[in-house]
TORKOL-4160 file (C-alpha; in steps of 0.2 Angstrom, whole numbers, padded with zeros to 4 digits, m for minus):
339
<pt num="1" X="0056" Y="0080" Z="0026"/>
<pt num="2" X="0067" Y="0065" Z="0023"/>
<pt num="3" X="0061" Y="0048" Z="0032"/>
<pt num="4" X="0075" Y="0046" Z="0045"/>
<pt num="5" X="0071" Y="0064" Z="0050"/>
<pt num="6" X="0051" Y="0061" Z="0053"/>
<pt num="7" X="0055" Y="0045" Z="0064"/>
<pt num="8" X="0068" Y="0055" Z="0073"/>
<pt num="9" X="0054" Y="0069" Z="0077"/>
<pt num="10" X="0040" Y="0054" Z="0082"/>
<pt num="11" X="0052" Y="0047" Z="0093"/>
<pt num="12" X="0056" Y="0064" Z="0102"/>
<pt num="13" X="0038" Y="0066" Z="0104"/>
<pt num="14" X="0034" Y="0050" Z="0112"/>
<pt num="15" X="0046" Y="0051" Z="0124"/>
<pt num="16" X="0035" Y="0066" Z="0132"/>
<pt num="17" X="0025" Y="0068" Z="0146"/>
<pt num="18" X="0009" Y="0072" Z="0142"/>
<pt num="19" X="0005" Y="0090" Z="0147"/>
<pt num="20" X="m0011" Y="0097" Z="0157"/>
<pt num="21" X="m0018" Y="0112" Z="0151"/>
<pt num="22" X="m0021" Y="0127" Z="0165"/>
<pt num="23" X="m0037" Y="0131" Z="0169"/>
<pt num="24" X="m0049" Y="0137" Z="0154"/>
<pt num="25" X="m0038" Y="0132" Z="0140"/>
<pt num="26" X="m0041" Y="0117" Z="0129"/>
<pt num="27" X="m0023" Y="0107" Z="0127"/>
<pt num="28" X="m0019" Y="0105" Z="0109"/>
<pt num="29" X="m0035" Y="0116" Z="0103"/>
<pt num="30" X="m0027" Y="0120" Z="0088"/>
<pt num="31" X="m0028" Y="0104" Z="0081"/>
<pt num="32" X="m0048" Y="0109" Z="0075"/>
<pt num="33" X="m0039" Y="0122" Z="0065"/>
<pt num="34" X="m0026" Y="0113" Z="0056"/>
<pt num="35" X="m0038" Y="0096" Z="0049"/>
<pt num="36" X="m0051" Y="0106" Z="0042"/>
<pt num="37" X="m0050" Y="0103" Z="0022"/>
<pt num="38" X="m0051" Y="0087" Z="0005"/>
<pt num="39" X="m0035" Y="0081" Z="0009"/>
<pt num="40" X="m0029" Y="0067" Z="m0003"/>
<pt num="41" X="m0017" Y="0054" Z="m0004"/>
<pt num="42" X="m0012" Y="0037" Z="m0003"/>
<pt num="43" X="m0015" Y="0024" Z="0012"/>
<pt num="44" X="m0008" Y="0009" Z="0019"/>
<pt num="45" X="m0019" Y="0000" Z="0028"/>
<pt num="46" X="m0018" Y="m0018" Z="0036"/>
<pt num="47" X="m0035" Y="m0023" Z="0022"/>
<pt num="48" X="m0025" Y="m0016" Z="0009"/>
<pt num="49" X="m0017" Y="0000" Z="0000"/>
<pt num="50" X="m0025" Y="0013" Z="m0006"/>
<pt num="51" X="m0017" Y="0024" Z="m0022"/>
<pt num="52" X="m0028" Y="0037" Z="m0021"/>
<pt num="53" X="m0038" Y="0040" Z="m0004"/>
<pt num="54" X="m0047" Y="0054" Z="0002"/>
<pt num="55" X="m0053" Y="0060" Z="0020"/>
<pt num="56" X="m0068" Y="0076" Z="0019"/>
<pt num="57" X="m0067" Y="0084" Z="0035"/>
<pt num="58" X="m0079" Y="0098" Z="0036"/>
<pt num="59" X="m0085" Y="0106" Z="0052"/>
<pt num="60" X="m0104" Y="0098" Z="0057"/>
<pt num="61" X="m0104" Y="0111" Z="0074"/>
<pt num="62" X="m0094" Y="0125" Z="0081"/>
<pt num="63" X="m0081" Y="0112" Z="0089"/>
<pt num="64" X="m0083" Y="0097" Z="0080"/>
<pt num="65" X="m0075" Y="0092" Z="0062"/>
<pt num="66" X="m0078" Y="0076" Z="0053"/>
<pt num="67" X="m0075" Y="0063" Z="0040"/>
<pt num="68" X="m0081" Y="0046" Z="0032"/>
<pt num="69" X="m0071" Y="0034" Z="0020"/>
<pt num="70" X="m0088" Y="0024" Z="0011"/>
<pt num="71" X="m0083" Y="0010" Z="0002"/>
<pt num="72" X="m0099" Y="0001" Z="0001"/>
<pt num="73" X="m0114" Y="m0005" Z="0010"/>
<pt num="74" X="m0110" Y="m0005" Z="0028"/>
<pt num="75" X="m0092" Y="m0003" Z="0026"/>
<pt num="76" X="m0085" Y="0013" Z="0031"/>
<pt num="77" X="m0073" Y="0022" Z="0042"/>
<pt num="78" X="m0078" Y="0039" Z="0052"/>
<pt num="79" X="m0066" Y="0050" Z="0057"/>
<pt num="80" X="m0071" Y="0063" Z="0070"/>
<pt num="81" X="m0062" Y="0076" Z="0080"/>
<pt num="82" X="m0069" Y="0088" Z="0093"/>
<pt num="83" X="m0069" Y="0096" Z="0110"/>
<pt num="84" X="m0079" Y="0087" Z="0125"/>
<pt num="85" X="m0079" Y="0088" Z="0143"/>
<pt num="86" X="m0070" Y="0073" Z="0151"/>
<pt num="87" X="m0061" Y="0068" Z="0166"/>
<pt num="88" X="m0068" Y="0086" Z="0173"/>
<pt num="89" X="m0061" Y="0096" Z="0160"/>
<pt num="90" X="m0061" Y="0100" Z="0141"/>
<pt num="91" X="m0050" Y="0091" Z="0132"/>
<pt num="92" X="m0047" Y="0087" Z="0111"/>
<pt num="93" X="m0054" Y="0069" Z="0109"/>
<pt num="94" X="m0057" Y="0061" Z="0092"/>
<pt num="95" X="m0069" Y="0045" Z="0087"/>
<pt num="96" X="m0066" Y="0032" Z="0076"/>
<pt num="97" X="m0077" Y="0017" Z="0068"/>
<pt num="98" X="m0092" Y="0014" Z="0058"/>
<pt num="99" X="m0099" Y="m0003" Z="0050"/>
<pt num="100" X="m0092" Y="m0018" Z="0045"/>
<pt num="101" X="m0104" Y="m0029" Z="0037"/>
<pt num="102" X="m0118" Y="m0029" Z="0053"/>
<pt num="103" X="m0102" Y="m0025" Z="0065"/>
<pt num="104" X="m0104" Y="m0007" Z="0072"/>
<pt num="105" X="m0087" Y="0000" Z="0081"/>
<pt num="106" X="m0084" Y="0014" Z="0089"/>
<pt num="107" X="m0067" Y="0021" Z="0099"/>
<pt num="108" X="m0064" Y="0035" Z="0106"/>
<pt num="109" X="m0046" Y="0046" Z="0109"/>
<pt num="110" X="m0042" Y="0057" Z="0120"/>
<pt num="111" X="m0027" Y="0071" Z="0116"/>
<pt num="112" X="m0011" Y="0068" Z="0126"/>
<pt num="113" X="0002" Y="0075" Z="0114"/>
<pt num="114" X="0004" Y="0092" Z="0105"/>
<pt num="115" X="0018" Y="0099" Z="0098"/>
<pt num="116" X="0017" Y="0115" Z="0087"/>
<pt num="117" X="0029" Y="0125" Z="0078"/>
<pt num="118" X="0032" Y="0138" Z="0062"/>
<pt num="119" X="0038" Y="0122" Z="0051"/>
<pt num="120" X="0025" Y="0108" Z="0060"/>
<pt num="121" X="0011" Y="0103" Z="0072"/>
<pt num="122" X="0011" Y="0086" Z="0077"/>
<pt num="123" X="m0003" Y="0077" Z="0087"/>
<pt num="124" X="m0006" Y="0062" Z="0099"/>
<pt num="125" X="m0024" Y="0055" Z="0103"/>
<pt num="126" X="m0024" Y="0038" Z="0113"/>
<pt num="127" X="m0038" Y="0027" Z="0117"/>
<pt num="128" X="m0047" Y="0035" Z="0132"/>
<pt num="129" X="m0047" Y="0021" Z="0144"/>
<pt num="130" X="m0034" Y="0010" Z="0138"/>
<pt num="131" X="m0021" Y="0026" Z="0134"/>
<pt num="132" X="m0005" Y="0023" Z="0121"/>
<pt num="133" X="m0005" Y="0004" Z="0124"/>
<pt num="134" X="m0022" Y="m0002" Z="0117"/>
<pt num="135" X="m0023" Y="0011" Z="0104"/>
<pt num="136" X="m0017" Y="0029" Z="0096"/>
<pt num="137" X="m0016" Y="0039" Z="0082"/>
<pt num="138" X="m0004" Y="0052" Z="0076"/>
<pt num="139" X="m0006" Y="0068" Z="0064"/>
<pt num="140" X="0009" Y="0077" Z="0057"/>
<pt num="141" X="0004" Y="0094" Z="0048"/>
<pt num="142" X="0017" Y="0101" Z="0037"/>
<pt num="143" X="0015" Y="0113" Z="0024"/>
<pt num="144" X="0000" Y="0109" Z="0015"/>
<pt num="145" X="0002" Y="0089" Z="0019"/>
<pt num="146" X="m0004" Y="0076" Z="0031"/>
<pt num="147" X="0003" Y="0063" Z="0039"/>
<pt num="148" X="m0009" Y="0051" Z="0047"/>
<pt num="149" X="m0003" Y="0037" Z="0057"/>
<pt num="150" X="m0016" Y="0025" Z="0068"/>
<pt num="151" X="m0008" Y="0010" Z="0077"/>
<pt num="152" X="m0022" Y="m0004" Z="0089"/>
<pt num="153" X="m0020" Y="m0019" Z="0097"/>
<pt num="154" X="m0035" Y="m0028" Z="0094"/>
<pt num="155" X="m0035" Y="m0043" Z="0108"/>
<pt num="156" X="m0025" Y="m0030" Z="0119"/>
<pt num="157" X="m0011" Y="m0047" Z="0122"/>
<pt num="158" X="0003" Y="m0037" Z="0111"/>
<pt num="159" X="0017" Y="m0029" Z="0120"/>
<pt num="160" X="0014" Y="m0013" Z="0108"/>
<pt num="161" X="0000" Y="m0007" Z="0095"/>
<pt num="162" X="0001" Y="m0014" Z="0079"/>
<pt num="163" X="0002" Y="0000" Z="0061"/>
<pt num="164" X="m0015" Y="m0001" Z="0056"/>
<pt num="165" X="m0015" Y="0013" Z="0045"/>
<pt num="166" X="m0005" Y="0027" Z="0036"/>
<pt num="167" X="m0011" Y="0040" Z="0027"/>
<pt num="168" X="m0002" Y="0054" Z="0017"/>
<pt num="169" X="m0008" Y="0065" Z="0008"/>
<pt num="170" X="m0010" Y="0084" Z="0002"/>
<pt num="171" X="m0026" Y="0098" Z="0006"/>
<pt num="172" X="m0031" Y="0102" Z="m0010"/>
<pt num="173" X="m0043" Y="0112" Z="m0006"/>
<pt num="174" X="m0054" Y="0121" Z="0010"/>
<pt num="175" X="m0068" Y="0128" Z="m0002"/>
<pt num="176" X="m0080" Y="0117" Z="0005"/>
<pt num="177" X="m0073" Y="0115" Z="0023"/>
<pt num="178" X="m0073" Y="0136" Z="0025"/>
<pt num="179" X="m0089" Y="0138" Z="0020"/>
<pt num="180" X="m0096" Y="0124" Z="0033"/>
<pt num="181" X="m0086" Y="0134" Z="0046"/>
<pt num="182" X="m0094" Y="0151" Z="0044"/>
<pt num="183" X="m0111" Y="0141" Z="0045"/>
<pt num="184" X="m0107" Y="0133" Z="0061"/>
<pt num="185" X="m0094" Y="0145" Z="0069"/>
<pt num="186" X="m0080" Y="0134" Z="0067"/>
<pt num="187" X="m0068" Y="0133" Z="0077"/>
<pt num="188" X="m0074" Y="0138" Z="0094"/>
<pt num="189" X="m0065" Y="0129" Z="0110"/>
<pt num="190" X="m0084" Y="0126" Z="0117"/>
<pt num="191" X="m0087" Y="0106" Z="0122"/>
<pt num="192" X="m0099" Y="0097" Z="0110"/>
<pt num="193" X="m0102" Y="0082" Z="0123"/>
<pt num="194" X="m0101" Y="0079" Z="0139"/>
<pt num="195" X="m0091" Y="0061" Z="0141"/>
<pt num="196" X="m0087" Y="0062" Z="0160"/>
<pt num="197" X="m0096" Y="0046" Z="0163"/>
<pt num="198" X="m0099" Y="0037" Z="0146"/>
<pt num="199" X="m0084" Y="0025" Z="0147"/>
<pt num="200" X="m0093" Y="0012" Z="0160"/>
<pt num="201" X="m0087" Y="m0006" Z="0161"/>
<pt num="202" X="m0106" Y="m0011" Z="0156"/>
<pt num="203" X="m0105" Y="m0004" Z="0142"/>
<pt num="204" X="m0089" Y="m0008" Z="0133"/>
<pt num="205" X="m0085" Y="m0025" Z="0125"/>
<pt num="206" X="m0068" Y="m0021" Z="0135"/>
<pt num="207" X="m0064" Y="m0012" Z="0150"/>
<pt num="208" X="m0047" Y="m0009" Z="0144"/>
<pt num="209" X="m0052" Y="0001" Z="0129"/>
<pt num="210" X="m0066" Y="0013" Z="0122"/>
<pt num="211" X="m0075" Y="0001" Z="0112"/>
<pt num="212" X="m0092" Y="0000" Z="0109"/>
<pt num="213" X="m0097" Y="m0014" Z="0100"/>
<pt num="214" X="m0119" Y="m0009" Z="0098"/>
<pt num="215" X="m0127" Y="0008" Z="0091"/>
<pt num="216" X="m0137" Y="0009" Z="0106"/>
<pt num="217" X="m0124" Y="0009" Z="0119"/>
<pt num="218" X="m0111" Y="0022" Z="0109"/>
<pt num="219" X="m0112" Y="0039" Z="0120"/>
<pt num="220" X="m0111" Y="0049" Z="0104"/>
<pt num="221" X="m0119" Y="0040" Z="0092"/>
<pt num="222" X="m0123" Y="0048" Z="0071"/>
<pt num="223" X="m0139" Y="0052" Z="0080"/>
<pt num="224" X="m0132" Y="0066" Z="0092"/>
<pt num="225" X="m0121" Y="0073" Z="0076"/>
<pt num="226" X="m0127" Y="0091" Z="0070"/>
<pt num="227" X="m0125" Y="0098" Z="0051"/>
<pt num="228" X="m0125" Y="0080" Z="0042"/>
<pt num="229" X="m0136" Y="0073" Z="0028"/>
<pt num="230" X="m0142" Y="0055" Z="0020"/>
<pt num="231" X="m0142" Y="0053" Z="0003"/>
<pt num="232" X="m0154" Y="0042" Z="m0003"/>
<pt num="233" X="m0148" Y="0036" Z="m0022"/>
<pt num="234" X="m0161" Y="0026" Z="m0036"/>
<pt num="235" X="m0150" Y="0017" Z="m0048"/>
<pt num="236" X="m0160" Y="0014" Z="m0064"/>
<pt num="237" X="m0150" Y="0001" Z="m0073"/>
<pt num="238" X="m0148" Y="m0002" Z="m0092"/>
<pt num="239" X="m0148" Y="m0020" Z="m0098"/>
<pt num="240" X="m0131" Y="m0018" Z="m0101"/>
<pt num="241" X="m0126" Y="m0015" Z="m0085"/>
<pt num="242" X="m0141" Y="m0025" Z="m0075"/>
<pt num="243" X="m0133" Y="m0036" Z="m0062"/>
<pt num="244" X="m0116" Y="m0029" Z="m0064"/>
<pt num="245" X="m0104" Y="m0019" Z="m0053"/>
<pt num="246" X="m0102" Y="m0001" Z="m0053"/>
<pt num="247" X="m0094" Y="0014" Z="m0046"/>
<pt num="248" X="m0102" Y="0026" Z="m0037"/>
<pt num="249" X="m0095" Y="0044" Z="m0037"/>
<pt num="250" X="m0099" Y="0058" Z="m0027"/>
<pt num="251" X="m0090" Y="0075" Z="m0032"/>
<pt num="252" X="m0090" Y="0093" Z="m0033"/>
<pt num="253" X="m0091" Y="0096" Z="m0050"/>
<pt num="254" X="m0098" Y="0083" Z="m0066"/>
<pt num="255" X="m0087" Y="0071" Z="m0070"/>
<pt num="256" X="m0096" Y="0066" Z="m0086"/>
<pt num="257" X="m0102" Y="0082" Z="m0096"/>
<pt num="258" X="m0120" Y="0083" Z="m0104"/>
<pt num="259" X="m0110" Y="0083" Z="m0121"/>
<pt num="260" X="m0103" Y="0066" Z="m0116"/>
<pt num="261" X="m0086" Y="0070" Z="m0112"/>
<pt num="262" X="m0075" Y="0068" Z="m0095"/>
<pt num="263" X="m0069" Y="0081" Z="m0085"/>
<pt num="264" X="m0052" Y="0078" Z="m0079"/>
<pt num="265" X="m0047" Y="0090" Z="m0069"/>
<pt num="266" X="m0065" Y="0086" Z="m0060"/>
<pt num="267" X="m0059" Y="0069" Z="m0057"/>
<pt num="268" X="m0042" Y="0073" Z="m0051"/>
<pt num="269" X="m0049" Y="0089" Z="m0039"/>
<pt num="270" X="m0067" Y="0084" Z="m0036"/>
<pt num="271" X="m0070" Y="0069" Z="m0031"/>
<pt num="272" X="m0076" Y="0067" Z="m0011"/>
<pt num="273" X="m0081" Y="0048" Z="m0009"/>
<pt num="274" X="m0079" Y="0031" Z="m0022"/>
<pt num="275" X="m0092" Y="0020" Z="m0016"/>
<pt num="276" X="m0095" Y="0001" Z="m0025"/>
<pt num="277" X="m0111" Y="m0003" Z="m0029"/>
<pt num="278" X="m0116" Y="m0021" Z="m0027"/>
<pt num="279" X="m0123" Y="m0032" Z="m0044"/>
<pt num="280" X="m0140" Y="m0034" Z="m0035"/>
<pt num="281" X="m0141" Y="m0014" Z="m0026"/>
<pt num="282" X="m0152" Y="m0002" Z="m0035"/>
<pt num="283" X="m0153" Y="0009" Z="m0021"/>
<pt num="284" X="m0141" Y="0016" Z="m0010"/>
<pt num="285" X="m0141" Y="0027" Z="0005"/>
<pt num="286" X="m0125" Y="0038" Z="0008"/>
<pt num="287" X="m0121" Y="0043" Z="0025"/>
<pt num="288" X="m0114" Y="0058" Z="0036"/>
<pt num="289" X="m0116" Y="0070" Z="0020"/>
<pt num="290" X="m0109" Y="0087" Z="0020"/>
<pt num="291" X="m0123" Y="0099" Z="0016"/>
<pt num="292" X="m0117" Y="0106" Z="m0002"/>
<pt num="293" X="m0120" Y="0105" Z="m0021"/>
<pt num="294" X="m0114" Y="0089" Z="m0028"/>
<pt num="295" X="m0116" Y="0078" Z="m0046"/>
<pt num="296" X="m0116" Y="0060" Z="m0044"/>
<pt num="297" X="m0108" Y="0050" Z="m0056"/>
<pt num="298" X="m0112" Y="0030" Z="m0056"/>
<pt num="299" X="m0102" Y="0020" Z="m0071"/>
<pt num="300" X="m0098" Y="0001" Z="m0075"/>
<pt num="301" X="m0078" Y="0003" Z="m0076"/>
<pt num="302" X="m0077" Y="m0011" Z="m0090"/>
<pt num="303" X="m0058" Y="m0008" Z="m0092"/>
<pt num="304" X="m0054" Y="m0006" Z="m0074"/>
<pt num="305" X="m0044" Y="0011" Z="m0074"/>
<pt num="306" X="m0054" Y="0019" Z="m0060"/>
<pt num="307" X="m0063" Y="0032" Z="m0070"/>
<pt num="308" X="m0077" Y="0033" Z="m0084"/>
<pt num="309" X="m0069" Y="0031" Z="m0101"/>
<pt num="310" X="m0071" Y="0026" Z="m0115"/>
<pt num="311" X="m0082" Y="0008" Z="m0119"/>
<pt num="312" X="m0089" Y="0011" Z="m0100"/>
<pt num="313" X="m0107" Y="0013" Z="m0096"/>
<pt num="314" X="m0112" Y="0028" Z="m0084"/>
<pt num="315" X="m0124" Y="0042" Z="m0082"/>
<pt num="316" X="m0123" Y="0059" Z="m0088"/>
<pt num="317" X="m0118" Y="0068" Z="m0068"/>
<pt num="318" X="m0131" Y="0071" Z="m0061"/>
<pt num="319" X="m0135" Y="0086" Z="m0049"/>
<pt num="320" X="m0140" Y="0085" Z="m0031"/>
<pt num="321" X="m0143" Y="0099" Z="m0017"/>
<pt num="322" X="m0137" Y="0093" Z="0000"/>
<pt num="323" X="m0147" Y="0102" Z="0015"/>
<pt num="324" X="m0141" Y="0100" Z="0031"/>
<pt num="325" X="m0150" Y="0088" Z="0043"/>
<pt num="326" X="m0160" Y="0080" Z="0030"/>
<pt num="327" X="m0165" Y="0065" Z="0020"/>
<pt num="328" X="m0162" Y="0069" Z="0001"/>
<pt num="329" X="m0168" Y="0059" Z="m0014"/>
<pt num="330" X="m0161" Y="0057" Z="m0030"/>
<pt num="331" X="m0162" Y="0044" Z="m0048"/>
<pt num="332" X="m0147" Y="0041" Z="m0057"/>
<pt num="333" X="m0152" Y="0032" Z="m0075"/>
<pt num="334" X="m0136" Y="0024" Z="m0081"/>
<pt num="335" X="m0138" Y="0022" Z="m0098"/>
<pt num="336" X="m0126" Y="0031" Z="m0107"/>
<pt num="337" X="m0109" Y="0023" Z="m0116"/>
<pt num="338" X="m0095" Y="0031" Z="m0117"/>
<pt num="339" X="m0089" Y="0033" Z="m0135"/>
């Protein structure tokens, strides 16, 4: 698809009306059927651009899907799309937030745009109270890629949502994402929450947007979530890397074999979250983990290329069993240097 003919297919779409499903059908349902998969790619984002970036959506119920971007600490993006009963009806609606530091956000988007065809599938979500003009995000499905666009207007005093992000990327694989759905059911067009009522002015930070700014007062809180995991992580540190930054890698298969050599093809087909670990952290907790077998791999990137090589200190992977809805323990020693 060249560029002039993707703009002239976004601009057809936003210049229609929003269409109301007929009774007992969920507008746009198909939308849980095309996100599910590891899809990677590059993002442009207004904190910075990403080379190599990588949303995990797995189903977690029978009519919710779901993704996290980790990068550190209380920094992370969720990404969530399911059905739920609002304004009387079923209706596709999509969350969006996480931590920033001790900031907790969450937004939620409701479906008002879906266009699906043999050669694409193109999807609106805007902000459920505030609609297109306080915020809204956009997938493109097309072959095996994504396009995935979300614009906000934080102060809600612009004329139009700013680009805050733009992913594009490929699904390199459903392995994973399959095998959650037959767990769960997935997809079903069943509502996962009831949100006729959540959006109440005494609850929002604004009354013209979704927001919530506090755990406590979010309608659909990581508490409420099925099918998810914590991953508690104990970093044993060697001298040489005592008070030093490393990497945190979470993949499917080792990245860093018990001979001592690197997997590539793991690294380029494998990895589901690169997390930092800060000089003073010997303990990390992952969050919103996919129930699966795992290997962690945590390594001081001495040359700065991204990836365990040579001269870099790391652990041999290490093997971890997910279960779903638990709390799972594991100790990484990273010891090893990379010949």
């Amino acid at each position: 698809m060249t560029i002039s003919l993707f703009f002239l297919i976004l601009l057809h779409f936003s210049c229609q009306e929003p269409q109301v499903p007929l009774d007992n059908e969920v507008y746009g349902y198909s939308l849980l059927q095309e996100i599910p998969g590891h899809w990677v790619g590059n993002n442009e984002t207004v904190y910075g651009n990403y080379d190599w970036f990588c949303f995990d959506f797995r189903p977690i119920s029978n009519s919710h899907v779901h993704s996290i971007y980790e990068g550190a600490t209380a920094q992370n993006i969720i990404n969530s799309f399911f059905i739920a009963e609002y304004e009387g009806r079923r209706q596709v609606m999509a969350r969006n937030g996480g931590w920033l530091f001790d900031q907790y956000r969450a937004t939620y988007f409701v479906l008002d745009q879906a266009e699906e065809t043999v050669a694409y599938q193109y999807y609106r979500l805007v902000d459920a109270v505030g609609g297109e003009d306080r915020a809204y995000m956009e997938l493109l499905f097309r072959n095996d890629s994504l396009y995935f666009d979300a614009y906000k207007d934080n102060s809600g005093m612009l004329d139009q949502p700013i680009h805050h992000m733009g992913f594009a990327g490929l699904n390199i694989g459903t392995t994973y994402s399959d095998a959650a759905a037959d767990v769960v059911n997935y997809p079903t067009d069943d509502s996962e929450v009831n949100l006729n009522i959540a959006f109440i002015e005494e609850n929002l930070i604004d009354p013209d947007s979704a927001l919530f700014l506090e755990e406590s007062k979010d309608p659909f809180p990581k508490s409420a979530h099925h099918h998810i995991s914590d991953l508690i992580v104990e970093i044993e540190r060697s001298a040489a890397v005592e008070e030093q930054q490393l990497m945190f890698y979470l993949s499917a298969d080792a990245i860093v074999k018990a001979n001592g050599s690197i997997d590539y093809t793991a690294l380029e087909n494998s990895v589901f979250r690169t997390i930092d670990i800060a000089p003073q952290e010997n303990s990390y907790t992952a969050t919103y983990v996919h129930p699966a077998e795992y290997y962690i791999t945590i390594f001081k990137d001495n040359d700065g290329n991204g990836y365990p090589s040579s001269g870099d200190v790391t652990n041999k992977s290490s093997y971890v069993n997910v279960l779903a809805e638990d709390i799972i323990s594991a100790t990484v020693n990273v010891d090893f240097s990379i010949p």
